[in-house]
C-alpha positions, -999 to +999 in steps of 0.1 A: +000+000+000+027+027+008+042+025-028+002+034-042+002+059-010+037+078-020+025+100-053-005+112-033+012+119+002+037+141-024+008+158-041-011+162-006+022+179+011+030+197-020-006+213-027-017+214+013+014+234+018+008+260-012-029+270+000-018+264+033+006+294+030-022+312+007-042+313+037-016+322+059-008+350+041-050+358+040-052+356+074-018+381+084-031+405+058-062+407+078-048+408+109-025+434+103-052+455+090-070+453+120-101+435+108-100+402+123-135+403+124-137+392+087-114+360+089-148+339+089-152+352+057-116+338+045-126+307+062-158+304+045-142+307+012-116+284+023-146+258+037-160+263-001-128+256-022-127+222-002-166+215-008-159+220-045-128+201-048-146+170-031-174+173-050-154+178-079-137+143-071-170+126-063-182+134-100-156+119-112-156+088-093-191+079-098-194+096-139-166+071-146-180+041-125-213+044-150-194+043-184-186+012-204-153-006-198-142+008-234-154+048-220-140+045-190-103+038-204-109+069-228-125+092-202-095+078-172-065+085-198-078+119-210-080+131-173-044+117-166-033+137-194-052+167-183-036+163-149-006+158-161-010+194-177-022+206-140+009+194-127+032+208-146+019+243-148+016+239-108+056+234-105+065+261-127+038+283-116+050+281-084+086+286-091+079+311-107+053+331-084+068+318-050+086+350-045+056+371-053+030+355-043+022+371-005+025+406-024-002+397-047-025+384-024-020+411-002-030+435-030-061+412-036-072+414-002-067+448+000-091+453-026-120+431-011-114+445+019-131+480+004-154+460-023-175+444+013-174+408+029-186+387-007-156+400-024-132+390+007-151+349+004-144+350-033-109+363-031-098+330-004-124+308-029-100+313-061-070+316-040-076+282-023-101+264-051-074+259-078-048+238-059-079+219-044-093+212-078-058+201-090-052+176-056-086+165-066-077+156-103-044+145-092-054+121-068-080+108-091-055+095-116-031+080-092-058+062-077-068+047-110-036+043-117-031+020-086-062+001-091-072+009-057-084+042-035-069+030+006-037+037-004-035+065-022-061+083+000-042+076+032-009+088+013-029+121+007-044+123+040-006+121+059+007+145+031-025+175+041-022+165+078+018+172+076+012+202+056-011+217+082+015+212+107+040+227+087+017+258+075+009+266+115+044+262+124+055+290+100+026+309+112+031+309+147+071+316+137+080+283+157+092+266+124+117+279+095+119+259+060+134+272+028+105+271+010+124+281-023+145+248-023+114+228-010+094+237-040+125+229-060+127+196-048+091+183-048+085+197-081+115+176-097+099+147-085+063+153-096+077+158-124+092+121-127+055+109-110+034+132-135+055+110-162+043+079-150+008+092-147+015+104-186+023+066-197-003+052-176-032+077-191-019+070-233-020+034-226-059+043-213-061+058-245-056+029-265-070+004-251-099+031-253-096+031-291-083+066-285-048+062-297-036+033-321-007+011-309-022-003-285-006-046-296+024-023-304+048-034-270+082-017-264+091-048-244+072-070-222+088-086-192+055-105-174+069-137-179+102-130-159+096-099-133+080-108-102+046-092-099+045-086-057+083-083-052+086-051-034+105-039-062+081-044-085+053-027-068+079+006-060+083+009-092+048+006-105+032+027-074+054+061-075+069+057-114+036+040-130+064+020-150+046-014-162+061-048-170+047-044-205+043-007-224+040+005-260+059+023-277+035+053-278+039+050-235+076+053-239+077+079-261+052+100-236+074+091-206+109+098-221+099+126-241+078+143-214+108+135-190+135+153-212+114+185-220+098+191-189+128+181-165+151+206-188+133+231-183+122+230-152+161+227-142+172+258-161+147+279-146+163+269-112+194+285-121+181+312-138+172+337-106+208+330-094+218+360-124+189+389-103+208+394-073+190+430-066+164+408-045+187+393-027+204+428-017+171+444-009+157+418+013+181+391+024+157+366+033+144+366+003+159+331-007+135+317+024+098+321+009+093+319+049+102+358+049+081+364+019+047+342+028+040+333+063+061+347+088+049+379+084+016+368+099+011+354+126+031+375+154+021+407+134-003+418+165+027+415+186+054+431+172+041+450+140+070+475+142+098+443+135+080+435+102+100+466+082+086+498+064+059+475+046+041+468+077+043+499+091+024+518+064-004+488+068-021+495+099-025+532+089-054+525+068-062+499+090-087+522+114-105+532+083-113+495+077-116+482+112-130+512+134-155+528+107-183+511+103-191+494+068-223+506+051-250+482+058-262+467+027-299+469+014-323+445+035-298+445+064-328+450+089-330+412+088-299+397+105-284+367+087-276+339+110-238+334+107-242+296+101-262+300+074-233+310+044-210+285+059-239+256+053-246+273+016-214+272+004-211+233+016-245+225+005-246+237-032-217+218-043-225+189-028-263+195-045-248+201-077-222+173-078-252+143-066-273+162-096-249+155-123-239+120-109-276+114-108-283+126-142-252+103-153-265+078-138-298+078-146-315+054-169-315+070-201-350+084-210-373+065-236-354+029-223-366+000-249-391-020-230-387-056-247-412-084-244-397-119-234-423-149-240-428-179-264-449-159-284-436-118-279-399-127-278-382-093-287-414-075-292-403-033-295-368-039-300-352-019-332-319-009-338-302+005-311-273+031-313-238+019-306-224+025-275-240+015-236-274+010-236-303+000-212-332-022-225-360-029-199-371-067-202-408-074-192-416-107-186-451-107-210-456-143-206-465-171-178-432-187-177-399-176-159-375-170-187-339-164-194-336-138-219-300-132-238-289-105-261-269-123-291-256-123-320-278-152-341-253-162-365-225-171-338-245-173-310-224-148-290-241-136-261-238-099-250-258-094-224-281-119-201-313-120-172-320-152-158-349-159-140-371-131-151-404-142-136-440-135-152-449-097-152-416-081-144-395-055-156-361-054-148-326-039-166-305-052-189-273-033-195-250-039-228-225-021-250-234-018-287-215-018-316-214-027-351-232-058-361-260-082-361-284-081-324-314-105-319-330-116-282-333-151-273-361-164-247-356-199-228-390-202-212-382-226-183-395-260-197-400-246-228-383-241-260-355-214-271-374-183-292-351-156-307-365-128-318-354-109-358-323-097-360-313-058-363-280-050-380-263-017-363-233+002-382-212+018-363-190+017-331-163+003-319-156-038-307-180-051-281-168-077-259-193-107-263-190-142-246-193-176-273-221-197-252-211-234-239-231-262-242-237-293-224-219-314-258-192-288-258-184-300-224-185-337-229-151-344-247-134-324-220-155-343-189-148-376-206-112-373-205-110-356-171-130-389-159-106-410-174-078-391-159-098-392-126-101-433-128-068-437-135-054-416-107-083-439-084-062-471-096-024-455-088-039-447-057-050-480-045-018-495-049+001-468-031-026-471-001-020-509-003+019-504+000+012-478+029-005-506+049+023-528+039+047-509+052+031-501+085+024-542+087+060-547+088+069-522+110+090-500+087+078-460+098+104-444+075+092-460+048+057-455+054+060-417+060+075-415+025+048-437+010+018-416+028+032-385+011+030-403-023-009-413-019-018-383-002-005-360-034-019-382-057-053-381-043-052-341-039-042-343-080-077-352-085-094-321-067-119-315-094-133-345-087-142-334-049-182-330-060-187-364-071-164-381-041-195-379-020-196-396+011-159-407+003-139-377+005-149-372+039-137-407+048-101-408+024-093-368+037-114-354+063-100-332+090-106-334+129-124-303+127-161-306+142-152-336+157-158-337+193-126-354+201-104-337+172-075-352+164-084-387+186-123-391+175-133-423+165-145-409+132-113-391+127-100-414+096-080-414+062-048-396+055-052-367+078-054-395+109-022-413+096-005-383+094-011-373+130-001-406+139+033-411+116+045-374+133+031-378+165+048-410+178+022-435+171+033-469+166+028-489+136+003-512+150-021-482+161-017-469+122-026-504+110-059-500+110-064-467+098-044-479+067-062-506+059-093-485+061-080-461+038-071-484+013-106-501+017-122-464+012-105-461-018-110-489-032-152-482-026-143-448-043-129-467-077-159-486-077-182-465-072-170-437-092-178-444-127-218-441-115-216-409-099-233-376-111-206-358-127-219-326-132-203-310-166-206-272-150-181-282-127-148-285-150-151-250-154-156-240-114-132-262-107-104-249-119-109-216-097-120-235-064-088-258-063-064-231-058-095-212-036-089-240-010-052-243-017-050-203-002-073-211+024-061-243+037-027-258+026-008-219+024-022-211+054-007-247+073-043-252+083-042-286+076-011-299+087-009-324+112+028-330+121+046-337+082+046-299+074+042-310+039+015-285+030+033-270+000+034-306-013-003-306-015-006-273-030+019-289-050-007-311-062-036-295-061-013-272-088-009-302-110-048-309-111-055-277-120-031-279-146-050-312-158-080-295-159-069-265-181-051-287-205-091-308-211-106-271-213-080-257-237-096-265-266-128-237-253-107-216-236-088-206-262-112-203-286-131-177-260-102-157-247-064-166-255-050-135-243-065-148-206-052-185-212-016-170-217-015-151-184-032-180-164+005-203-179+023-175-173+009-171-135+010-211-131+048-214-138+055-189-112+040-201-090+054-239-098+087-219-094+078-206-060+073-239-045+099-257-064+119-234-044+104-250-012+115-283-024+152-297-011+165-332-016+131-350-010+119-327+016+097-297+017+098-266+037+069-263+064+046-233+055+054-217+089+090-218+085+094-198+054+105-164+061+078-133+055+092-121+020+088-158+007+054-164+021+040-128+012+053-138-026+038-173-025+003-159-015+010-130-035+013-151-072-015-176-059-043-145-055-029-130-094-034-168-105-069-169-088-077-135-102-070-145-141-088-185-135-122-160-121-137-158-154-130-187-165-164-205-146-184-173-163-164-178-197-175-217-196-212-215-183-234-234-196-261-216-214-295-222-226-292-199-257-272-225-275 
């Protein structure tokens, strides 16, 4: 989290600290002038700048979270670069300004100051609203950037919080920073970060259909970096550098690098050649001088702050002992609570108004009949892009109703279980080509409606339907795999009892591990096991005597035996029950329900229990040989890819290649934990080795998700 939470803890200190001193400088100018009575009005412009800026990033949230997957890469990398334009006029701006900058607002104030107390809220509004509105943007696209909001948020949180600190310090003249250098600093690595952010934003673009080049890779290095070494993630949180980017991303980067960092750099050394500042006012080089610490100690000791401040409070009695003119209507009294609220209200009003309008379903929404008889009555051509079609339910049968394509049978969009006489949402994005709706009445037969042709657009992303016969060459030969692990495995049980019958422990600690990873190999299979599994593998837990139950049978028993000093007598008969059990299974097995819907879940739920149980040493009882079962339960995942290949790759190879690509990391992770015949207990791997084992197991889990939605079984077929 603290390499996503760096960029925005820079932008938070960076931007807190410039309006932080803005309102410094706000509140000394005041002070001086003897009107103290108007800093709520600085404060409620302040309170509205924030108000604005959240609001701001709220519309932005929630407007993104309602596009299309394609609209939301186009609108995401067009902000990024629009930030990245922020940014960059921020640093030099305030290189540029930072020696300035308290005379101007000074000037500003002055000027509100006569013009009444609206002028003075909208003078600290602008000062404040534009480096809230660029934090807002900023943090936007580092958070999309990171893929998550925790750590960038807390990163910006510690950056304001710091800020503060550092803005009352200067105030209150307990704290001295050379601003000058600080700006310097920061801004030379925003700079590098606002790179990052640039590559991260044109690769939006493409995969947007924005910018071409987006097959056109620089260099990919998936297949050999890491993806949770903490090097890794350093470099992708604060430099948004990716294992894989296109040449258009490199370009960006370098090219913005260059320009932007030359520049920046000879400005630096350009104010070194005016040294009349410097003579007139020697602090000059500390912005401290120039921003804040003329403020807060002003009522103290006025007469220390120079010439300047002198002449200040003479017009100061004309501001703060004559009264102001009373404005039209000022009989009333306004309560003093009541602007505050306004200016915290409206924005917040306005922002929920647009996100509600985005948001909203789009007026005129298709209502489309699904029965036997009306399937697809009102539906015409739609226009490309996302769009909402409202499915009523006309008939007397629960239906499933899909969006396809009728000459490939593609589905884009799906309700199931639409029950007689309701309405309810179907969202799809449209492009180009051929749309018809398909109603599966339950017990009755598939209707699809006439096909529309729509021009137009760009690609949709559409999911090729499975059926029941697609599935049966791959369930066959998983069920032959199956039996033939079921034999192997009834010879190793038998040599485990042999070996405990004479005697030989050694031996038979060897042997269990053998059976044991074989029968975890066939994990797919766990459905159908039944009663069985719960005999050949069960745990202790439930059990109201755990580990010394009387139920408490199969491997898990003679483990705790074998590495708990039982003797081989006491293990016989658990052995010979084992092998007994799986004998049953073999037997048994070829007439169980094996249901063809779970291949597909399957290969997502191994691994599922492989996190939960074996990484976690939850099962272990005594042999520490967890990693060998997730060895295992690896290999039968692998088995059951290798039967769904054939659909998989048909459906989504780009997904195939990064589930192979995940699998042989992690394959190298605990071939790692493999020495000489022996594996490493799960509790004694150090933390960097464990956090990088679970680490590659959640990626691998994240790409085999779709894989049960990719492969469901669908009545539109």
């Amino acid at each position: 989290m603290w390499d996503d939470a760096f960029p925005s803890f820079l932008i938070g200190l960076r931007e807190g600290l410039e309006a932080g001193l803005i309102v410094s400088i706000l509140v000394a100018t005041l002070v001086r002038a003897g009107a103290k009575s108007r800093l709520p009005q600085v404060w409620t412009g302040v309170l509205a700048a924030i108000a604005v800026a959240m609001s701001f990033g709220a519309v932005l949230t929630f407007t993104a979270a309602s596009l299309s997957a394609t609209a939301q890469e186009a609108f995401g990398g067009t902000l990024s670069v629009i930030a990245v334009a922020f940014v960059t006029a921020m640093v030099f701006w305030m290189r540029r300004s930072a020696r300035s900058l308290s005379g101007e607002i000074k000037e500003k104030v002055t000027g509100a100051l006569a013009m009444g107390a609206g002028m003075l809220v909208v003078t600290s509004f602008l000062a404040v609203g534009r480096e809230g509105l660029e934090t807002a943007l900023f943090l936007w696209t580092t958070a999309r950037a990171a893929g998550e909001s925790v750590g960038p948020m807390i990163g910006a949180g510690v950056g304001l919080v710091i800020a503060a600190g550092l803005c009352w310090g200067l105030y209150r003249r307990v704290l001295k920073i050379n601003l000058t250098r600080f700006f310097t600093a920061t801004g030379a690595v925003l700079i590098v970060i606002a790179a990052g952010v640039l590559g991260y934003g044109l690769r939006d673009l493409q995969e947007g259909g924005v910018l071409p080049g987006k097959t056109a890779f620089a260099f990919d290095l998936s297949q050999s970096i890491d993806p949770s070494a903490w090097y890794t993630t350093l470099v992708q949180g604060v430099l948004n550098l990716m294992p894989a980017m296109t040449w258009l991303q490199i370009v960006g980067y370098v090219g913005y690098l260059v320009v932007v960092m030359t520049l920046f750099v000879r400005g630096v050394r350009t104010p070194k050649a005016a040294p009349q500042a410097a003579e007139e006012k020697p602090a000059a080089g500390n912005a401290v001088e120039e921003k804040a610490a003329e403020g807060a100690s002003a009522t103290k000791d006025e007469a220390s702050a120079g010439g300047a401040a002198e002449a200040e409070p003479q017009s100061a009695p004309e501001t703060d002992s004559a009264p102001e003119p009373a404005p039209a209507g000022a009989g009333r009294k306004r309560p003093a609570w009541l602007l505050p609220v306004a200016v915290v209200a409206v924005p917040a009003v306005v922002a929920g108004g647009i996100v509600a309008f985005g948001k909203a379903k789009p007026a005129g929404a298709p209502t489309i009949a699904v029965s036997e008889t009306e399937c697809g009555k009102g539906f015409t051509a739609p226009k490309p892009g996302r769009q909402t079609f409202q499915m009523q339910n006309t008939g007397d049968k629960t239906s499933e109703v899909y969006l396809v394509d009728p000459a490939t049978n593609a589905v884009y969009g799906e309700i199931e279980g639409l029950a007689p006489g309701t309405t309810r949402d179907l969202v799809a994005t449209i492009a180009g080509g051929s749309y018809a709706w398909r109603c599966v009445p339950t017990g009755g037969k598939a209707v699809t409606s006439a096909a529309v042709r729509v021009s137009g657009g760009g690609g949709a992303r559409a999911v090729v339907p499975v059926s029941e016969e697609d599935l049966a060459g791959p369930l066959s030969a998983y069920k032959k795999y199956v039996d033939q692990g079921l034999g192997t495995l009834a010879d190793q049980t038998r040599k485990l009892g042999d070996d405990l019958a004479g005697g030989d422990l050694d031996a038979a600690r060897t042997d269990w591990l053998t059976a044991h990873r074989a029968y975890s190999s066939l994990g797919a299979a766990y459905g159908t096991f039944e009663d069985f599994d719960k005999k050949i593998n069960g745990r202790a837990d439930g059990l109201p005597g755990g580990v010394h139950d009387k139920d408490f049978s199969g491997f898990h028993r003679i483990e705790y035996g074998l590495w708990h000093g039982a003797s081989a007598d006491e293990l016989s008969g658990p052995a010979r029950q084992l092998h007994d059990d799986v004998v049953g299974l073999r037997k048994a097995f070829p007439t169980q329900d094996f249901d063809p819907g779970d291949l597909p879940l399957r290969t997502h739920e191994i691994l599922e229990n492989t996190l939960q149980f074996e990484l976690t040493g939850d099962t272990d009882q005594g042999s520490g040989t967890n990693l060998a079962t997730a060895d295992a339960n690896l290999a039968g995942t692998r088995e059951l890819l290798d039967v769904l290949h054939p659909l998989l790759v048909k459906r989504d190879p780009q997904l195939l290649t990064s589930i192979r690509s995940d699998i042989d990391r992690l394959q190298q992770q605990l071939d790692a934990a493999h020495h000489d015949g022996t594996w490493t207990p799960v509790d004694k791997l150090d933390a960097t080795a464990r956090q990088r084992l679970n680490g590659i197991t959640g990626r691998l889990l994240e790409h085999l998700a779709p894989v049960p939605d990719l492969l469901e079984i669908r009545k539109s077929a």
